[in-house]
C-alpha positions as CSV (number, residue, x, y, z in Angstrom):
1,X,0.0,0.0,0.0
2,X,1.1,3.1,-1.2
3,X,0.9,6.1,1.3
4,X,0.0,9.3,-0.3
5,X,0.6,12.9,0.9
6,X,-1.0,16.1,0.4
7,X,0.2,19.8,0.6
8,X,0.2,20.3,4.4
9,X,0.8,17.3,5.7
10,X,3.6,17.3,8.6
11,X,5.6,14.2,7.5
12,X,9.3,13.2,8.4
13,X,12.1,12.2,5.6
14,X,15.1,10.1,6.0
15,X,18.7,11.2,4.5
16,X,20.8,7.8,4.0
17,X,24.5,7.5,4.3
18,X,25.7,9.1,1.7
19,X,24.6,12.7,4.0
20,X,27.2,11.5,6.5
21,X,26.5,12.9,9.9
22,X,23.4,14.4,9.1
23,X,22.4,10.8,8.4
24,X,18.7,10.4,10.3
25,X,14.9,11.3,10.1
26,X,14.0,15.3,10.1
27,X,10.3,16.7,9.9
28,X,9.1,19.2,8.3
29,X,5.6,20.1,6.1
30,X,4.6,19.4,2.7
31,X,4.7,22.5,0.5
32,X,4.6,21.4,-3.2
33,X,4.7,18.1,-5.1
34,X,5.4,17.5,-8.5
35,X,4.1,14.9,-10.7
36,X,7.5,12.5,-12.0
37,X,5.2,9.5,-13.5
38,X,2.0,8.2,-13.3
39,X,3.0,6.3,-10.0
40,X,5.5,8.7,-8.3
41,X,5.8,12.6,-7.0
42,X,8.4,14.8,-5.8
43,X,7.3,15.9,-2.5
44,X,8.9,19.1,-1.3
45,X,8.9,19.7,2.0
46,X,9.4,23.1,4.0
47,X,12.3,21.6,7.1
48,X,10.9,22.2,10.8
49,X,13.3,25.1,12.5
50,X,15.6,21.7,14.3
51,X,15.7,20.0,11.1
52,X,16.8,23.4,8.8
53,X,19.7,24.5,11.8
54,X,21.2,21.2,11.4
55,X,21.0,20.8,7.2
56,X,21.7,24.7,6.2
57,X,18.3,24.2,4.3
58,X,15.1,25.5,3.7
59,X,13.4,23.1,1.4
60,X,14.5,19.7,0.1
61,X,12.5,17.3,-2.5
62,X,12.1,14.0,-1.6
63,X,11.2,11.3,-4.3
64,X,12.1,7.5,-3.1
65,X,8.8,7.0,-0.7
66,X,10.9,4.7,1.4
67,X,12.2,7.7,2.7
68,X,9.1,10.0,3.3
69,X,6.7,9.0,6.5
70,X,3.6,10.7,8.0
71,X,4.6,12.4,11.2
72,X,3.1,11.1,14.6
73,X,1.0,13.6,16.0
């Protein structure tokens, strides 16, 4: 089952390994998502103030779904 997300949604993303020590799950909000195929999106998603201190980011695009997750409320 394939989890889908809508513009608003708080939602936590994974970076792997190959982001070193900022390795590890960050939240942050949905703000946009992009159509790739019929079957897959770019979500982008606006970091939480923790998240953006510790990346240097504002926004990042996340597109493997393994890596994007519905926050717990």
């Amino acid at each position: 089952m394939t989890l889908t997300f809508q513009i608003g949604d708080r939602v936590e993303f994974r970076l792997d390994t190959k982001f070193g020590e900022n390795e590890g799950w960050y939240s942050g909000t949905v703000i946009r998502i992009e159509p790739y195929s019929a079957h897959r999106r770019f979500y982008w998603v606006r970091l939480d103030d923790a998240a953006r201190a510790v990346l240097n980011l504002n926004e990042i695009s996340i597109f493997n779904p393994k890596n994007i997750r519905k926050a717990i409320q």
